[in-house]
Z-matrix of the N, CA and C atoms (Angstrom, degrees):
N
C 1 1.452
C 2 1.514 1 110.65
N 3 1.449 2 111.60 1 123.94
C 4 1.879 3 102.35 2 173.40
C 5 1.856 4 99.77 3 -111.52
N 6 1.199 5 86.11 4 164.56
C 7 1.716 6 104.44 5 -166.05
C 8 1.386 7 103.45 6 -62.57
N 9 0.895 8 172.62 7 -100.55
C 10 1.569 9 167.02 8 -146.12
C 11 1.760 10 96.64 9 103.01
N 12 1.618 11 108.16 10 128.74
C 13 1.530 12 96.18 11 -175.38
C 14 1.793 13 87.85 12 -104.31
N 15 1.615 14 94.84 13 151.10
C 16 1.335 15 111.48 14 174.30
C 17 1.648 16 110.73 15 -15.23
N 18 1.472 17 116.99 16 159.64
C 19 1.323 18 139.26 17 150.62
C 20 1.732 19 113.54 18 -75.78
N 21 1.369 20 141.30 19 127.16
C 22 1.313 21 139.62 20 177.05
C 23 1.396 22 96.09 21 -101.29
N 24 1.305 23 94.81 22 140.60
C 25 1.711 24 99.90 23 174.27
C 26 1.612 25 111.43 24 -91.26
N 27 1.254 26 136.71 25 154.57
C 28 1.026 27 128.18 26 165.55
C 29 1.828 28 148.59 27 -19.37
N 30 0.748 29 85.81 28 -20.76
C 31 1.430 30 103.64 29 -166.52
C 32 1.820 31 110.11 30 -109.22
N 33 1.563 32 109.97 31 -24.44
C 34 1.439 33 150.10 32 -178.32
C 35 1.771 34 85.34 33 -88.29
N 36 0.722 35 95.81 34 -65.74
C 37 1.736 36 83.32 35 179.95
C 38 1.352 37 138.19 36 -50.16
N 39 1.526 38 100.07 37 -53.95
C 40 1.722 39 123.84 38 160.89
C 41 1.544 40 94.32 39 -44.62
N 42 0.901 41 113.46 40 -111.95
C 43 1.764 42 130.27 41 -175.06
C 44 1.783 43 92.86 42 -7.30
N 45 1.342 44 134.14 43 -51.23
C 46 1.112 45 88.91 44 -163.25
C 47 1.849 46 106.39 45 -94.85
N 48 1.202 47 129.67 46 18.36
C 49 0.905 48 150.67 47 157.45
C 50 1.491 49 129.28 48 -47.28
N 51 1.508 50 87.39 49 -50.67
C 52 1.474 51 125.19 50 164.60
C 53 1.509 52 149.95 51 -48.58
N 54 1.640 53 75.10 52 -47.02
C 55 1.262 54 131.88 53 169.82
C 56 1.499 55 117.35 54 -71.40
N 57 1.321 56 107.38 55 -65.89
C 58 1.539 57 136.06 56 -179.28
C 59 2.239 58 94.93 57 -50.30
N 60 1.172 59 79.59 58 -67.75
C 61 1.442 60 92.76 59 -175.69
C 62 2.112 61 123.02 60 -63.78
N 63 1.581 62 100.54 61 -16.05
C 64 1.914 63 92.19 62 161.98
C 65 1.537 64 106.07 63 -85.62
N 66 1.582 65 113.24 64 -24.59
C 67 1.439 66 104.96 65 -168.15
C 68 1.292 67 110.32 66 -72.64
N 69 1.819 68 124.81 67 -41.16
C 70 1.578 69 111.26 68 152.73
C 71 1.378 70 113.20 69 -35.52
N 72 0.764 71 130.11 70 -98.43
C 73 1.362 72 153.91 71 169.35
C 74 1.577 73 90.91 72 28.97
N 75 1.716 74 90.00 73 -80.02
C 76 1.718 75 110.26 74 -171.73
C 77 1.718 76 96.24 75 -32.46
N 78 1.378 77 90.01 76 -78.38
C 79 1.648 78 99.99 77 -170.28
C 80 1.433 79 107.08 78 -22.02
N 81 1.244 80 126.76 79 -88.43
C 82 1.690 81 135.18 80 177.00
C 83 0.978 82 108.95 81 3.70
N 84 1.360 83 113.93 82 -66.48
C 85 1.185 84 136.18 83 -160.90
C 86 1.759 85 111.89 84 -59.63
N 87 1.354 86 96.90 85 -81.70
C 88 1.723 87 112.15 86 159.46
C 89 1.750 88 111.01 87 -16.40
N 90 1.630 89 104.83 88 -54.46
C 91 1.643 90 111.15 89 -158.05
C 92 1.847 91 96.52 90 -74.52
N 93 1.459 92 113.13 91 -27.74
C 94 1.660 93 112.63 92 -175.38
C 95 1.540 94 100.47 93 -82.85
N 96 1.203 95 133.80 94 -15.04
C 97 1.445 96 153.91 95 174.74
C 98 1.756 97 87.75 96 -71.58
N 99 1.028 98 127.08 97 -122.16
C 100 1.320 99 134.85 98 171.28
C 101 1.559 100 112.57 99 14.96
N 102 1.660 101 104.83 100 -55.35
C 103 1.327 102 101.18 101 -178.96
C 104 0.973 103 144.99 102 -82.24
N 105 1.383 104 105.85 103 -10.02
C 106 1.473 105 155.89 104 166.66
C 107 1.301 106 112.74 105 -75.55
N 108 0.942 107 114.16 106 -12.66
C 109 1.856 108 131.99 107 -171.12
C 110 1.191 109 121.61 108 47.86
N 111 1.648 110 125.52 109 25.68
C 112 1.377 111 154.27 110 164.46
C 113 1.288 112 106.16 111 -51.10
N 114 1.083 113 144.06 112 -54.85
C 115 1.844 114 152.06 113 150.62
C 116 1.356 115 109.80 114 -89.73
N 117 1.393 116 103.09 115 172.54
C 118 1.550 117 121.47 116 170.50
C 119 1.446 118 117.98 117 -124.84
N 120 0.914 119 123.51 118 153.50
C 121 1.595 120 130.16 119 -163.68
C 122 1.469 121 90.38 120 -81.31
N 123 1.510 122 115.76 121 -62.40
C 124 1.416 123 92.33 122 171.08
C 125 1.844 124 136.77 123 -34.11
N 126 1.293 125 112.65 124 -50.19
C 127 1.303 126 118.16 125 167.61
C 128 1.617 127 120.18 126 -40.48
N 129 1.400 128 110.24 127 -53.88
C 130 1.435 129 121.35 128 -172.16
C 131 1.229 130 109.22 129 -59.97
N 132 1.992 131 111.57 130 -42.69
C 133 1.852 132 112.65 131 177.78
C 134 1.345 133 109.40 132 -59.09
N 135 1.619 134 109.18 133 -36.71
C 136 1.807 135 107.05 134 -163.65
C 137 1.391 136 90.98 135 -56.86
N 138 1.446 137 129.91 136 -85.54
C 139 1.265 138 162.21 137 -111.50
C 140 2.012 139 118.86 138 -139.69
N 141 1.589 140 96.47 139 26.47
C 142 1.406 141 92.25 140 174.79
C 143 1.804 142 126.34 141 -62.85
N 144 1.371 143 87.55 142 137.03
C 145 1.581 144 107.39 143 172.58
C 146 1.210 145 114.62 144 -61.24
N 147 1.710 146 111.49 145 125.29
C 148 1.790 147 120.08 146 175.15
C 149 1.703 148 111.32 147 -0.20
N 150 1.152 149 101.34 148 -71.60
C 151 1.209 150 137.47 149 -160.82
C 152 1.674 151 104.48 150 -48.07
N 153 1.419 152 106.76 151 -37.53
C 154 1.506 153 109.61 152 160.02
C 155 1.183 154 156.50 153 -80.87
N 156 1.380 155 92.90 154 -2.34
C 157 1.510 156 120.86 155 -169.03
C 158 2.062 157 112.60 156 -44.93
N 159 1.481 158 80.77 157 -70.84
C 160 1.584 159 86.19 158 178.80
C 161 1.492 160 125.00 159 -74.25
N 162 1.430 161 115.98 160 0.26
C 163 1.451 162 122.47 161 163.39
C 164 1.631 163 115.57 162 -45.24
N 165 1.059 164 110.54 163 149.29
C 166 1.517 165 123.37 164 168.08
C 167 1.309 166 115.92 165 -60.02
N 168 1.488 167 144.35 166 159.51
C 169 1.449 168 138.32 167 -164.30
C 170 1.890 169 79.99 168 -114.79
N 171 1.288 170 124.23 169 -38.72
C 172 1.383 171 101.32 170 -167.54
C 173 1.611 172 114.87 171 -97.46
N 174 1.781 173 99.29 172 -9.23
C 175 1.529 174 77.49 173 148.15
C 176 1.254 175 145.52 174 -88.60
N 177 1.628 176 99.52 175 -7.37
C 178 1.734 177 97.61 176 164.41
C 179 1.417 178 130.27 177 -62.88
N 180 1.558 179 96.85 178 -10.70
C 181 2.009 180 107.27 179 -161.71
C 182 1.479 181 75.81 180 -99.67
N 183 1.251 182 142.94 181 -26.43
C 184 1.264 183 117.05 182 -160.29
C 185 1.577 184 106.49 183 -82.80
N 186 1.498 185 103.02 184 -23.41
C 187 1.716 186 90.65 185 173.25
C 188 1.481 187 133.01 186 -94.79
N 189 1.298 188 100.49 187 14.53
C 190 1.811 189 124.47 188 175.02
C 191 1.808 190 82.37 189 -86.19
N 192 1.747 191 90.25 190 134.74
C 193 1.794 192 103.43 191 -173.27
C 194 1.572 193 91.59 192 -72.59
N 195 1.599 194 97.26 193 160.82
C 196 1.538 195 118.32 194 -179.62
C 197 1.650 196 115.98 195 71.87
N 198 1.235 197 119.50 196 -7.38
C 199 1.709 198 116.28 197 -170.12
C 200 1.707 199 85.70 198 -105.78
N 201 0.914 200 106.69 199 135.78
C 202 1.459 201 130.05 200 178.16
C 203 1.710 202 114.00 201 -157.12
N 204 1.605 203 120.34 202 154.22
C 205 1.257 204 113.35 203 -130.58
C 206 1.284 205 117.93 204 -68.30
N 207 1.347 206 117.70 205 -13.01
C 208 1.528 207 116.79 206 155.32
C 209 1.494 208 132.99 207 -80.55
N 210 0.573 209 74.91 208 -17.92
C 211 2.159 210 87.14 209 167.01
C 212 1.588 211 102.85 210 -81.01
N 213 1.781 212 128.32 211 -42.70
C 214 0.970 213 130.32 212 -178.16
C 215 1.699 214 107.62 213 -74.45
N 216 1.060 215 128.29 214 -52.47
C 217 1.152 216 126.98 215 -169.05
C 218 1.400 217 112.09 216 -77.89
N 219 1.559 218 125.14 217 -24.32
C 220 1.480 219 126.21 218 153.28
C 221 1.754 220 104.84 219 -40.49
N 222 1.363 221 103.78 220 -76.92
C 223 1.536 222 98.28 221 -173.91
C 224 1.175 223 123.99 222 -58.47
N 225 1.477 224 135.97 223 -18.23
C 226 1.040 225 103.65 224 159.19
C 227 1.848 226 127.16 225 -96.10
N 228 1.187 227 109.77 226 0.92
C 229 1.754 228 104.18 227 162.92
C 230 1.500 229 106.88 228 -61.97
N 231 1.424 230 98.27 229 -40.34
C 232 1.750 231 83.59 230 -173.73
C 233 1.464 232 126.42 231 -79.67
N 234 1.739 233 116.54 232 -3.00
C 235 0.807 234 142.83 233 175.88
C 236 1.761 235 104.92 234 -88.75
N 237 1.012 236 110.04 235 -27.04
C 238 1.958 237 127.05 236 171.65
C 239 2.149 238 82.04 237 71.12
N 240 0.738 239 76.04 238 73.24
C 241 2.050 240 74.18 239 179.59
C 242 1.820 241 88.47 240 -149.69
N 243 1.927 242 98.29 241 117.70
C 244 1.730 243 102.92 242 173.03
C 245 1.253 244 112.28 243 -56.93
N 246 1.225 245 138.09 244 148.10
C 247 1.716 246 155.48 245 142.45
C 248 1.417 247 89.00 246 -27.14
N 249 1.200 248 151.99 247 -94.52
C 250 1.390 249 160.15 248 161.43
C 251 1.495 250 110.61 249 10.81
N 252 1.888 251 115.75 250 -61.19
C 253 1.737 252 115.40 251 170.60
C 254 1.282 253 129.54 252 -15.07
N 255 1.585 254 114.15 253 124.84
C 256 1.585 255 92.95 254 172.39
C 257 1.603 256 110.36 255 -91.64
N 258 1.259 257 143.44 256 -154.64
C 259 1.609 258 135.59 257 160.70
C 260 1.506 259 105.63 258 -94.33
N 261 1.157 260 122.56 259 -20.12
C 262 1.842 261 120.76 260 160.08
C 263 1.523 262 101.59 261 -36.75
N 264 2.328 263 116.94 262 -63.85
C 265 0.861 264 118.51 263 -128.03
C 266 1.526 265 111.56 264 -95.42
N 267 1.479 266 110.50 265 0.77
C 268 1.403 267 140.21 266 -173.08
C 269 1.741 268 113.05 267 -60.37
N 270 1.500 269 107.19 268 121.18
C 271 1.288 270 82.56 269 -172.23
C 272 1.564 271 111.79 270 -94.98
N 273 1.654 272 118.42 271 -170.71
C 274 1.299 273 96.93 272 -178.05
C 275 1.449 274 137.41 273 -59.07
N 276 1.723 275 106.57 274 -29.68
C 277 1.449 276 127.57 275 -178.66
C 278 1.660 277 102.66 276 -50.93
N 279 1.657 278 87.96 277 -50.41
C 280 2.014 279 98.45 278 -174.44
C 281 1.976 280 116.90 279 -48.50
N 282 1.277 281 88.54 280 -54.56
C 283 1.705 282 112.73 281 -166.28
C 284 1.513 283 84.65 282 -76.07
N 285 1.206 284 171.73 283 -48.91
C 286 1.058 285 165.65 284 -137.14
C 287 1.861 286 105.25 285 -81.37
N 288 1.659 287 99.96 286 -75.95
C 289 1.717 288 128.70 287 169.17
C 290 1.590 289 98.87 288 -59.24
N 291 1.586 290 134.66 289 -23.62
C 292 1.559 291 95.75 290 167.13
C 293 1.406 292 124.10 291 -118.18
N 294 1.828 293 113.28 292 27.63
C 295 1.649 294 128.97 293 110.90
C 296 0.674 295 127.54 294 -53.44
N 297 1.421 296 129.84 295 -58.05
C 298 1.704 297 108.22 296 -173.29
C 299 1.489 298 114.18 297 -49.81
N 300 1.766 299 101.87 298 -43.79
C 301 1.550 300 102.05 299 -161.30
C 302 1.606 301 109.69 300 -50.34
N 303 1.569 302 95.95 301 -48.91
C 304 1.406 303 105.03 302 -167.39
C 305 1.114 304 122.64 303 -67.68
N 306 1.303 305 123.31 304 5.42
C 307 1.805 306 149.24 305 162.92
C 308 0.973 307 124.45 306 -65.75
N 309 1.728 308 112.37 307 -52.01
C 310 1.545 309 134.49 308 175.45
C 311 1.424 310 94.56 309 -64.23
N 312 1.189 311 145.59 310 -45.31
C 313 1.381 312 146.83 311 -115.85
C 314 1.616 313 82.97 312 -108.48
């Protein structure tokens, strides 16, 4: 027997649709920020917004100008943090070492 996840009712659906669709939004926004050099990547690791949690860590580096996917995936092997990580899932040791790095850099 496998678990069957709930039925959403209509309206349960929309909303998270809704939902689904400001948190892009946010993101977009944030990533043209970044590129724009309006924030710092450092900032976002210290102190990310809700909204970022489940984001990818290397797609945030990928939209900071000049990091492209070998520059990104360097830092994070040496950082030992998967391509896969979101910045929710980062632990402190992780988020700590890929500030500093990105300090030196």
């Amino acid at each position: 027997m496998t678990a069957m996840t709930p039925e959403r009712s209509p309206n349960q659906r929309l909303a998270a649709l809704a939902r689904a669709n400001e948190i892009r939004s946010q993101r977009a926004q944030l990533k043209r920020d970044l590129k724009a050099g309006r924030i710092s990547i450092q900032q976002l690791l210290t102190a990310p917004p809700i909204y970022l949690e489940t984001a990818k860590v290397s797609d945030m580096l990928l939209a900071v100008p000049k990091y492209g996917r070998v520059k990104v995936n360097k830092i994070l092997h040496n950082c030992r943090i998967s391509p896969s990580k979101t910045i929710g899932g980062l632990s402190e040791r992780q988020r700590a070492e890929l500030v500093t790095l990105l300090n030196h850099r």
